[in-house]
C-alpha positions as CSV (number, residue, x, y, z in Angstrom):
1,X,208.4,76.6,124.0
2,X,206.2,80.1,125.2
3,X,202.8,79.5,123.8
4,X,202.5,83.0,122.7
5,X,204.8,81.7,120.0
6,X,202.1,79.1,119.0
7,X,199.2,81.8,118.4
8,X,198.1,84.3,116.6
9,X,198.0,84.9,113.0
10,X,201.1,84.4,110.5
11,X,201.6,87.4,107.7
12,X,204.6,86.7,105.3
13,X,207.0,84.5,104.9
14,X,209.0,85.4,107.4
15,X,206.3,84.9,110.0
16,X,205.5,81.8,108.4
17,X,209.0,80.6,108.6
18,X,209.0,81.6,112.4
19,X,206.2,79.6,112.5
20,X,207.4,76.7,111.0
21,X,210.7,77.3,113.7
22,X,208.0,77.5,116.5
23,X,205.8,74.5,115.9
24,X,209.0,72.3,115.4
25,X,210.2,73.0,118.9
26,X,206.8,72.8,120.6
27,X,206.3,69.3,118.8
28,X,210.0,68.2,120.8
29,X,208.3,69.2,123.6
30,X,204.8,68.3,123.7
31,X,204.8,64.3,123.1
32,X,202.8,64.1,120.1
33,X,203.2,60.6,118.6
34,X,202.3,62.1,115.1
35,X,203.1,65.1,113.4
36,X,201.3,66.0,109.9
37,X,203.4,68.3,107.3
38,X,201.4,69.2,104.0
39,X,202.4,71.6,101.3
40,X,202.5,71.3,97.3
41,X,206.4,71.1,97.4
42,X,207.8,72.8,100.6
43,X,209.9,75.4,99.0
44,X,208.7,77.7,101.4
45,X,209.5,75.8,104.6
46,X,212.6,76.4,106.4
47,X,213.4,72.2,106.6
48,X,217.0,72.2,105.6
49,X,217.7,74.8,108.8
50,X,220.3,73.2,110.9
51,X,218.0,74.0,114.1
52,X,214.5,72.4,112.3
53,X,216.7,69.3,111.5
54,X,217.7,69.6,114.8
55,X,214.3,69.3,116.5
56,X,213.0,66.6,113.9
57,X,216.0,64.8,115.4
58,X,214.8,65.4,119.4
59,X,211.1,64.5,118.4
60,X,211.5,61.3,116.5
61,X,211.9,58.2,117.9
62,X,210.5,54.3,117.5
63,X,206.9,55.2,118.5
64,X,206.8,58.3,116.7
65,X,205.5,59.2,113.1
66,X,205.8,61.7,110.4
67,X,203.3,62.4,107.4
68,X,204.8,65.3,104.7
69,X,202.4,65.2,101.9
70,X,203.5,67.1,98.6
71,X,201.7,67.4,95.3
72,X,205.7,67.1,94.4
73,X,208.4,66.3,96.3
74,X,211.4,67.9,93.8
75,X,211.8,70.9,95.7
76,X,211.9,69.5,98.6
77,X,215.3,67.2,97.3
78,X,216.8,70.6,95.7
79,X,216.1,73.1,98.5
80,X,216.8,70.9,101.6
81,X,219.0,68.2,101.3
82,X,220.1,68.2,104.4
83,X,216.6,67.0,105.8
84,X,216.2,64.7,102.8
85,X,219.6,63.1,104.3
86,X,218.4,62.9,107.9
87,X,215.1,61.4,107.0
88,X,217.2,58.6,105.3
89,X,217.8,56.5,108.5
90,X,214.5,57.1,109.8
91,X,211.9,56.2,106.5
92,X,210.5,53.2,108.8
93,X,209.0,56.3,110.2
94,X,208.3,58.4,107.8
95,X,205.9,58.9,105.6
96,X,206.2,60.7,102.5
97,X,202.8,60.8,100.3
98,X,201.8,62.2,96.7
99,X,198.7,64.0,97.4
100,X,196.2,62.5,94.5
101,X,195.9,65.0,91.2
102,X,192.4,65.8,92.2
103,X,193.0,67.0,95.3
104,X,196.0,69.4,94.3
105,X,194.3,72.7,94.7
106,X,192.8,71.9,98.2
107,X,196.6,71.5,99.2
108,X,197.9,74.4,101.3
109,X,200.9,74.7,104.0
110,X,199.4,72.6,107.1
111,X,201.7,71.6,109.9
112,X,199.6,70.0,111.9
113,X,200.1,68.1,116.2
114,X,197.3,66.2,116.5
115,X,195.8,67.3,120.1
116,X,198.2,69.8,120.7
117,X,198.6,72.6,117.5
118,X,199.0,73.7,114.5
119,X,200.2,76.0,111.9
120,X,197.9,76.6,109.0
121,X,197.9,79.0,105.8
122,X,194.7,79.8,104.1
123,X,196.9,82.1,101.5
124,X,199.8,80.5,99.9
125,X,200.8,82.7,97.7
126,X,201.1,85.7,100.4
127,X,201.6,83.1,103.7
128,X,199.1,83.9,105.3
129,X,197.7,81.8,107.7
130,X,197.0,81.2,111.7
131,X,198.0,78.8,114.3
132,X,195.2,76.8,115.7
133,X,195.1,75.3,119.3
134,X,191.4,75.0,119.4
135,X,189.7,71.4,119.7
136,X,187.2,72.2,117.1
137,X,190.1,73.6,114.2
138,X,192.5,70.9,115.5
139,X,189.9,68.3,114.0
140,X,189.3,70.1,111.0
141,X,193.0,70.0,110.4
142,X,193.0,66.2,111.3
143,X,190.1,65.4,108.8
144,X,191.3,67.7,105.9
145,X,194.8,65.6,106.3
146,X,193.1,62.3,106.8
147,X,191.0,62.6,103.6
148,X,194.3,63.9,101.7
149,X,196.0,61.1,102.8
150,X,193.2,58.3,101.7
151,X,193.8,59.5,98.2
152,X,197.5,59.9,98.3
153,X,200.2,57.3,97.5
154,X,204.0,56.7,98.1
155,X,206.4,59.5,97.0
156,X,210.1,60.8,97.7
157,X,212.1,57.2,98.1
158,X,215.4,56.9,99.9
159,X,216.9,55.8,97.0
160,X,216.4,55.8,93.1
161,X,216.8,52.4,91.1
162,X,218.3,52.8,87.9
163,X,220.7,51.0,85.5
Protein backbone atom coordinates (compact mmCIF):
# COMPACT_ATOMS: atom_id res chain seq x y z
CA UNK A 1 0.00 0.00 0.00
CA UNK A 2 1.67 3.81 -1.02
CA UNK A 3 1.55 5.66 2.23
CA UNK A 4 0.37 8.76 0.61
CA UNK A 5 -2.90 6.74 0.58
CA UNK A 6 -2.71 6.61 4.47
CA UNK A 7 -2.47 10.55 5.07
CA UNK A 8 -3.96 13.46 4.78
CA UNK A 9 -7.30 14.58 5.58
CA UNK A 10 -10.73 12.70 4.46
CA UNK A 11 -13.74 15.10 3.10
CA UNK A 12 -16.91 13.14 2.08
CA UNK A 13 -17.93 10.04 1.95
CA UNK A 14 -16.36 9.10 -0.89
CA UNK A 15 -12.98 10.00 0.58
CA UNK A 16 -13.99 8.28 3.59
CA UNK A 17 -14.90 5.20 1.80
CA UNK A 18 -11.45 5.36 -0.06
CA UNK A 19 -10.19 5.50 3.20
CA UNK A 20 -11.78 2.76 4.68
CA UNK A 21 -10.52 0.78 1.05
CA UNK A 22 -6.90 2.10 2.06
CA UNK A 23 -6.56 1.23 5.66
CA UNK A 24 -7.89 -2.35 4.95
CA UNK A 25 -5.10 -3.08 2.59
CA UNK A 26 -2.36 -1.44 4.60
CA UNK A 27 -3.60 -3.58 7.67
CA UNK A 28 -2.91 -6.99 5.15
CA UNK A 29 0.23 -5.63 4.87
CA UNK A 30 1.54 -4.26 7.88
CA UNK A 31 1.32 -7.19 10.55
CA UNK A 32 -0.85 -5.65 13.02
CA UNK A 33 -2.16 -8.31 15.44
CA UNK A 34 -5.24 -6.05 16.19
CA UNK A 35 -7.31 -3.94 14.29
CA UNK A 36 -10.05 -1.57 16.09
CA UNK A 37 -13.35 -0.63 13.92
CA UNK A 38 -15.79 1.76 15.79
CA UNK A 39 -18.85 3.45 14.38
CA UNK A 40 -22.68 3.76 15.75
CA UNK A 41 -23.87 1.28 13.02
CA UNK A 42 -21.46 1.21 10.02
CA UNK A 43 -23.89 2.15 7.35
CA UNK A 44 -21.34 4.30 6.07
CA UNK A 45 -18.46 1.83 5.65
CA UNK A 46 -17.93 0.09 2.52
CA UNK A 47 -17.72 -3.62 4.56
CA UNK A 48 -19.79 -5.69 2.28
CA UNK A 49 -17.32 -4.64 -0.83
CA UNK A 50 -16.06 -7.78 -2.32
CA UNK A 51 -12.36 -6.27 -2.15
CA UNK A 52 -12.68 -5.12 1.90
CA UNK A 53 -14.00 -8.71 2.50
CA UNK A 54 -11.26 -9.69 0.56
CA UNK A 55 -8.54 -8.03 2.68
CA UNK A 56 -10.27 -8.96 6.10
CA UNK A 57 -9.76 -12.41 4.66
CA UNK A 58 -5.68 -11.87 3.83
CA UNK A 59 -5.28 -10.15 7.39
CA UNK A 60 -6.97 -12.52 9.68
CA UNK A 61 -5.59 -15.46 10.93
CA UNK A 62 -5.20 -17.50 14.48
CA UNK A 63 -3.11 -14.81 16.21
CA UNK A 64 -4.98 -12.02 14.88
CA UNK A 65 -7.97 -9.97 16.33
CA UNK A 66 -10.83 -7.77 15.37
CA UNK A 67 -12.79 -5.26 17.65
CA UNK A 68 -16.08 -3.49 15.62
CA UNK A 69 -17.86 -1.60 18.29
CA UNK A 70 -21.45 -0.25 17.23
CA UNK A 71 -24.00 1.61 19.34
CA UNK A 72 -26.13 -0.91 16.97
CA UNK A 73 -25.23 -3.48 14.95
CA UNK A 74 -28.71 -3.66 12.61
CA UNK A 75 -27.29 -1.89 9.89
CA UNK A 76 -24.46 -3.55 9.74
CA UNK A 77 -26.70 -7.22 9.19
CA UNK A 78 -28.95 -5.19 6.51
CA UNK A 79 -26.24 -3.29 4.49
CA UNK A 80 -23.41 -5.89 4.44
CA UNK A 81 -24.28 -9.31 4.67
CA UNK A 82 -21.76 -10.44 2.96
CA UNK A 83 -19.18 -9.51 5.75
CA UNK A 84 -21.68 -10.56 8.47
CA UNK A 85 -21.32 -14.12 6.58
CA UNK A 86 -17.52 -14.14 6.48
CA UNK A 87 -17.12 -13.15 10.04
CA UNK A 88 -19.25 -16.29 10.78
CA UNK A 89 -16.25 -18.83 10.68
CA UNK A 90 -13.95 -16.61 12.25
CA UNK A 91 -16.08 -15.10 15.66
CA UNK A 92 -13.32 -16.97 17.84
CA UNK A 93 -11.69 -13.82 16.58
CA UNK A 94 -13.79 -11.41 16.49
CA UNK A 95 -15.13 -9.23 18.59
CA UNK A 96 -18.24 -7.54 18.12
CA UNK A 97 -19.15 -5.03 21.22
CA UNK A 98 -22.30 -2.69 22.15
CA UNK A 99 -20.74 0.48 23.04
CA UNK A 100 -22.53 1.34 26.63
CA UNK A 101 -25.68 3.95 26.27
CA UNK A 102 -23.56 6.59 27.95
CA UNK A 103 -20.93 6.63 25.89
CA UNK A 104 -23.06 6.79 22.48
CA UNK A 105 -22.41 10.35 21.55
CA UNK A 106 -18.51 10.08 21.98
CA UNK A 107 -18.85 7.24 19.26
CA UNK A 108 -17.53 8.35 15.85
CA UNK A 109 -16.02 6.35 12.66
CA UNK A 110 -12.52 5.14 14.13
CA UNK A 111 -10.51 2.50 12.29
CA UNK A 112 -7.86 2.19 14.19
CA UNK A 113 -3.87 -0.25 13.69
CA UNK A 114 -2.48 -0.08 16.81
CA UNK A 115 1.29 1.08 16.09
CA UNK A 116 0.84 1.48 12.56
CA UNK A 117 -2.49 3.95 11.53
CA UNK A 118 -5.47 5.02 11.43
CA UNK A 119 -8.51 6.51 9.95
CA UNK A 120 -10.46 8.77 12.11
CA UNK A 121 -13.63 11.16 11.60
CA UNK A 122 -14.20 14.10 13.90
CA UNK A 123 -17.59 14.94 11.66
CA UNK A 124 -19.95 12.16 11.16
CA UNK A 125 -22.50 13.57 9.68
CA UNK A 126 -20.28 15.33 6.74
CA UNK A 127 -17.16 12.45 6.97
CA UNK A 128 -14.85 14.34 7.80
CA UNK A 129 -11.95 13.18 9.41
CA UNK A 130 -8.00 12.54 9.03
CA UNK A 131 -5.70 9.61 9.02
CA UNK A 132 -3.29 9.53 11.91
CA UNK A 133 0.17 7.84 11.76
CA UNK A 134 1.62 9.89 14.57
CA UNK A 135 2.69 8.07 17.89
CA UNK A 136 1.10 10.68 20.04
CA UNK A 137 -2.73 10.41 17.97
CA UNK A 138 -2.14 6.62 17.59
CA UNK A 139 -2.43 6.52 21.50
CA UNK A 140 -5.25 8.75 21.71
CA UNK A 141 -7.05 6.45 19.32
CA UNK A 142 -5.92 3.43 21.46
CA UNK A 143 -7.18 4.97 24.78
CA UNK A 144 -10.49 6.42 23.39
CA UNK A 145 -11.21 2.65 22.06
CA UNK A 146 -9.87 1.06 25.17
CA UNK A 147 -12.18 3.08 27.52
CA UNK A 148 -15.17 2.36 24.95
CA UNK A 149 -14.50 -1.02 25.12
CA UNK A 150 -14.39 -1.32 29.19
CA UNK A 151 -18.01 -0.13 29.12
CA UNK A 152 -19.17 -2.13 26.21
CA UNK A 153 -20.70 -5.66 26.09
CA UNK A 154 -21.33 -8.51 23.57
CA UNK A 155 -23.37 -7.61 20.47
CA UNK A 156 -24.08 -9.08 16.79
CA UNK A 157 -24.13 -13.14 17.52
CA UNK A 158 -23.58 -15.65 14.79
CA UNK A 159 -26.73 -17.00 15.31
CA UNK A 160 -30.22 -15.98 16.87
CA UNK A 161 -31.97 -18.54 19.34
CA UNK A 162 -35.54 -18.65 18.95
CA UNK A 163 -38.43 -21.14 19.14
Amino acid sequence: MDEPLLQGRIDGRVAFEQGVRAFMAAAVTCGCPTLWLVDADFARWPLGERDVVDAFAQWIGPRRRLVLMAASFEQLRKRHPRWVRWHAPWVHGIECRLVHEDDRPRVHALALAPGHHALQLADDLRCRGQFVSDAMGLQACAESVEALYARSEAGLPVTTLGL
